[in-house]
C-alpha positions in Angstrom: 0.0 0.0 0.0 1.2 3.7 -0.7 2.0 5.5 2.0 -0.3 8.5 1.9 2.0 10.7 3.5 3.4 10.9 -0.2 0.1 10.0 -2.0 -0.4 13.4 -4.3 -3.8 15.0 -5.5 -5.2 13.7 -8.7 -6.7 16.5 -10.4 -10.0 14.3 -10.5 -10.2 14.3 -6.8 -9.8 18.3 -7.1 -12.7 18.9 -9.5 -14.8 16.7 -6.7 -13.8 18.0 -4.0 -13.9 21.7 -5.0 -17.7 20.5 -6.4 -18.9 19.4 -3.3 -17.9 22.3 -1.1 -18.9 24.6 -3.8 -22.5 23.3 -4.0 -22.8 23.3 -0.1 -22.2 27.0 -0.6 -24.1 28.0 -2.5 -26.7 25.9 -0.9 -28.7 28.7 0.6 -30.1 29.9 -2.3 -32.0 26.7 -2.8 -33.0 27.1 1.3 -34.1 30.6 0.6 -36.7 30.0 -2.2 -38.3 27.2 0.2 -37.7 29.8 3.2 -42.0 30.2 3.0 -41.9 26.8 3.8 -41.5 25.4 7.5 -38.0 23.7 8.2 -39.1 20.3 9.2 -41.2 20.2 6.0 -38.1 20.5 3.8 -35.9 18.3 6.0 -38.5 15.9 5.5 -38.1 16.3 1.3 -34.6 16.3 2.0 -34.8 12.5 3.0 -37.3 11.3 1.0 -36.1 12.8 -2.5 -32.3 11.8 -1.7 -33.0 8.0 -1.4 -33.4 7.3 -4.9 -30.5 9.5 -6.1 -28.1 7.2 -3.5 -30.1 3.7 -4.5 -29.2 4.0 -8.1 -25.9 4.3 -7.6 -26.1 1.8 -4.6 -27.7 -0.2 -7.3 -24.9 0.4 -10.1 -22.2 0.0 -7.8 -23.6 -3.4 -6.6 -23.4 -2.2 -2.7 -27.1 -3.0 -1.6 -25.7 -5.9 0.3 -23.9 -3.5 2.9 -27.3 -2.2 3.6 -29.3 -5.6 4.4 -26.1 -6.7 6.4 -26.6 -3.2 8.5 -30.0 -4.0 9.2 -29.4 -7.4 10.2 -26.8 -5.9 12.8 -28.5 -4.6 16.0 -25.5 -2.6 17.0 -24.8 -1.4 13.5 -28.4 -0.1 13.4 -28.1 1.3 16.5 -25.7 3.7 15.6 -27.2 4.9 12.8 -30.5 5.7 14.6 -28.4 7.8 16.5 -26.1 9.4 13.4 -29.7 10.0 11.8 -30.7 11.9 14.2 -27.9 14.3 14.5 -28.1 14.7 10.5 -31.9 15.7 11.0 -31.2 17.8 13.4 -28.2 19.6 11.3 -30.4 20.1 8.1 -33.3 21.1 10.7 -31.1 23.8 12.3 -29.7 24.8 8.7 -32.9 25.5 7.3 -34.9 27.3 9.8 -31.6 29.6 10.3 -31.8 30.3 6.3 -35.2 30.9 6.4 -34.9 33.4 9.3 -32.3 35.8 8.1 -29.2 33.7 10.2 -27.2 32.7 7.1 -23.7 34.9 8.6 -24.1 32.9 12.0 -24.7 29.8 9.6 -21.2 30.3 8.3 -19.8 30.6 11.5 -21.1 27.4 12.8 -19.5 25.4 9.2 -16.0 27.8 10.3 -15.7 26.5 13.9 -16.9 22.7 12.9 -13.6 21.1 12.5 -12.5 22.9 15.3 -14.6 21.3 17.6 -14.0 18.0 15.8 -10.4 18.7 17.0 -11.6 19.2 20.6 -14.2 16.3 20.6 -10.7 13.8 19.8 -9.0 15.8 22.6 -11.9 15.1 25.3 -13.2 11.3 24.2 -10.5 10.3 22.2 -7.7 11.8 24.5 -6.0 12.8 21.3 -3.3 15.5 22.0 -3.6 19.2 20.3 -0.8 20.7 19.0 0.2 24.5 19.8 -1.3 25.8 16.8 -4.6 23.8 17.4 -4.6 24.6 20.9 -3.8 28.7 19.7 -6.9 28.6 17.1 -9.6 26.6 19.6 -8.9 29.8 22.0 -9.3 32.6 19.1 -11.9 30.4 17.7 -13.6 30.6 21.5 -13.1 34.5 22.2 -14.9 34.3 18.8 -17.7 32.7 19.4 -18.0 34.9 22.7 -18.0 38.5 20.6 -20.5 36.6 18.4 -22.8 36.0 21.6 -21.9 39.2 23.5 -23.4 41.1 20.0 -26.5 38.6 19.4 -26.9 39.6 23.4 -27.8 35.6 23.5 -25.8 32.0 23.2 -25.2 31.7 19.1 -26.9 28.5 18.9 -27.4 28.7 15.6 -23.7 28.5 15.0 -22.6 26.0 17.9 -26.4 24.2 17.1 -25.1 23.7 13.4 -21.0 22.7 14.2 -21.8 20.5 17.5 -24.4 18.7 15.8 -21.9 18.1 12.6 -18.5 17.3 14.7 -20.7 14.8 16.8 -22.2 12.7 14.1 -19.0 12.9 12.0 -17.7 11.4 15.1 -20.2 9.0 15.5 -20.4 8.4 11.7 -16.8 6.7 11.8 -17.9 3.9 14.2 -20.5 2.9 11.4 -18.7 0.0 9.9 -19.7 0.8 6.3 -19.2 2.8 3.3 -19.9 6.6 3.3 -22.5 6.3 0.8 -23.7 3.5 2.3 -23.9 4.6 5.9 -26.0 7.8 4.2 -28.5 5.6 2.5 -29.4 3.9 5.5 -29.5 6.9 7.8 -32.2 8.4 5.3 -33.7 4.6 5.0 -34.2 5.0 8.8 -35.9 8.7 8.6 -38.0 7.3 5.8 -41.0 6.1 8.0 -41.2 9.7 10.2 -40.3 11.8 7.3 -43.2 9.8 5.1 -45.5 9.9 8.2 -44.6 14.0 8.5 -45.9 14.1 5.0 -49.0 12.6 4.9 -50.1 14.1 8.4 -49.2 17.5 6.5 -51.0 16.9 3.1 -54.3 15.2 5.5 -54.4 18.8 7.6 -54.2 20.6 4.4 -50.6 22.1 5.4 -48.5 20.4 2.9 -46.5 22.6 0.0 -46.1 19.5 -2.2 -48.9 19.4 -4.5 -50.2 20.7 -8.0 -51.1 23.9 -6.7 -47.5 24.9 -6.4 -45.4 23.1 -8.8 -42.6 25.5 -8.5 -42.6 24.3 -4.9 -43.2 20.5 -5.9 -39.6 21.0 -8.2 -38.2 23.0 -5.7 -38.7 20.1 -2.8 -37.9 17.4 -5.1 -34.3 18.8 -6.3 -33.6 19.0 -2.6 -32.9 15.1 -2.9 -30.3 16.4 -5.9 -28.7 18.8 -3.4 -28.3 17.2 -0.8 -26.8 13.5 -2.3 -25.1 14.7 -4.6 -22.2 17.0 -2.8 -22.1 14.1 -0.1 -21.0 11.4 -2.8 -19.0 13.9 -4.3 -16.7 14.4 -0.9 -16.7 10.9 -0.6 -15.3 10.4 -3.5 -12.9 13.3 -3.3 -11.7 12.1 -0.3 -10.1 8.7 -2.0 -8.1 10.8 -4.4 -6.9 14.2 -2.6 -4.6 14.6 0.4 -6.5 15.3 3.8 -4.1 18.0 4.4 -5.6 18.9 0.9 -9.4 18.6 2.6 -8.6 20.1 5.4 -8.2 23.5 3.5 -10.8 23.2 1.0 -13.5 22.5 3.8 -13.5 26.4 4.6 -14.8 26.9 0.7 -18.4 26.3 2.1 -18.6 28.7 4.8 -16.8 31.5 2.8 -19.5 31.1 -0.1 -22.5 30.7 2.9 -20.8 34.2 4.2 -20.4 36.1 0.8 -24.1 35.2 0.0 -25.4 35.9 3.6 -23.9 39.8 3.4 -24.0 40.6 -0.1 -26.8 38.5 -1.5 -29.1 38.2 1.0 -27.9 41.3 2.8 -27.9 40.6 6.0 -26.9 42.8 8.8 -23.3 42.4 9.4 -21.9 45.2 12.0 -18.3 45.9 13.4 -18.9 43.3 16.1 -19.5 40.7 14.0 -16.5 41.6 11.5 -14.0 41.3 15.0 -15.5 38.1 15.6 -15.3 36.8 11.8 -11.7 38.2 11.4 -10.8 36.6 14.5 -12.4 32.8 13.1 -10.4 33.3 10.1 -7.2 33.9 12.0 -8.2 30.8 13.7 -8.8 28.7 10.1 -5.5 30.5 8.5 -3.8 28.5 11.8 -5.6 25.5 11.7 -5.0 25.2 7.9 -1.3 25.6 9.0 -1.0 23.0 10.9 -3.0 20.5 8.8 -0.4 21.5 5.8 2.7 21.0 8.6 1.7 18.0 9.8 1.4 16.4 6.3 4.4 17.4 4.9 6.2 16.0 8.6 
């Protein structure tokens, strides 16, 4: 086996991974258009639209089997009621804070995220930080401090969004199956609620899915498109690039979610919150550092 220390980055694996984050941010215009319509609605579409897009290529791939030998493992299923959760809860978080004019704390949550991840090794896995990493968790902190001292409140949009993420990414590693995999049967698992969600909204006369509003029908439907495809995407990317190489293309997302919050959707962004976003940045240049140090070590 190649060590992967020297492993370089295929230009393929590039052009994916540069995809993937670049669809993630620009994501929120596609949350914006649905903003009429109420988070858990969308979340629900979100599930139910992305399981054909994932079984086809299950299906092409010949992978299908992974799946029925999940389900037939208690502990296996176990953990990914669990990771299922946490993805519901991210996409339930990311939605509603679209929708209500919190795209800039949005970005902030996706900037601190592999911070945290960093932290969570430190705590569980008793994985030791490096100065840098130690340097950019305490900007990344007195941050997320300015951030709450301005909203006059906890930002728990931001630490709602990167908690939930750095958790089930954590989580998501135990699952002893394939990344696409592992997705298909955490939106397998939402099926039933996300199905039963539907039909309780379409019987009280609440749903947005129907042929009085097509462009909402199209809109709900392509969220299985946007949400599957960027996922396979990374996971693919991640076979061919560097994760030194990851590591620094990961902040794509959040800068796009940040340029579209303030200019497109023009949300307020005052002195306060440019201290705290220069300081996370500060924190990211640092972190980025060390990835690229530690790779070429």
């Amino acid at each position: 086996m190649a060590d992967i220390k020297q492993q370089e980055d295929s230009p393929l694996g590039l052009v994916l991974g540069m995809s993937a984050f670049l669809l993630w941010g620009l994501l929120p215009f596609l949350m914006k258009a649905l903003s009429h319509i109420s988070a858990y609605e969308v979340v629900a579409h979100r599930v139910i639209w992305s399981i054909p897009i994932v079984g086809v290529i299950l299906i092409v791939t010949r992978r299908t089997a992974d799946i029925k030998a999940a389900f037939r493992s208690p502990k296996t299923l176990g953990m990914a009621v669990i990771c299922s959760f946490l993805i519901s809860v991210n996409w339930g978080i990311y939605v509603w804070a679209i929708s209500a004019g919190k795209t800039v704390e949005a970005s902030m949550g996706y900037y601190i995220t592999p911070l945290l991840s960093i932290l969570i090794g430190a705590t569980i896995l008793g994985e030791k930080l490096n100065n840098g990493q130690k340097l950019s968790s305490v900007i990344a902190a007195i941050a997320v401090a300015i951030l709450a001292w301005d909203l006059g409140a906890v930002p728990w949009v931001s630490l709602g969004l990167a908690g939930s993420w750095s958790i089930y990414a954590f989580l998501r590693k135990t699952l002893p199956i394939g990344a696409n995999q592992g997705f298909m049967l955490e939106v397998l698992i939402l099926f039933i609620p996300a199905m039963c969600l539907i039909i309780w909204l379409t019987s009280t006369g609440q749903s947005h899915f129907g042929p009085t509003g097509l462009n909402d029908v199209f809109l709900l439907m392509f969220c299985g498109v946007a949400t599957a495809v960027p996922l396979m995407l990374f996971t693919n990317a991640t076979r061919q690039i560097r994760m030194a190489t990851i590591g620094i293309l990961q902040f794509i997302a959040p800068s796009i979610i940040f340029l579209v919050a303030v200019f497109a959707f023009d949300e307020p962004f005052n002195q306060v919150k440019l201290v705290a976003f220069i300081l996370i940045w500060i924190a990211m240049a640092i972190f980025g550092y060390t990835i690229i140090k530690k790779q070429k070590a």
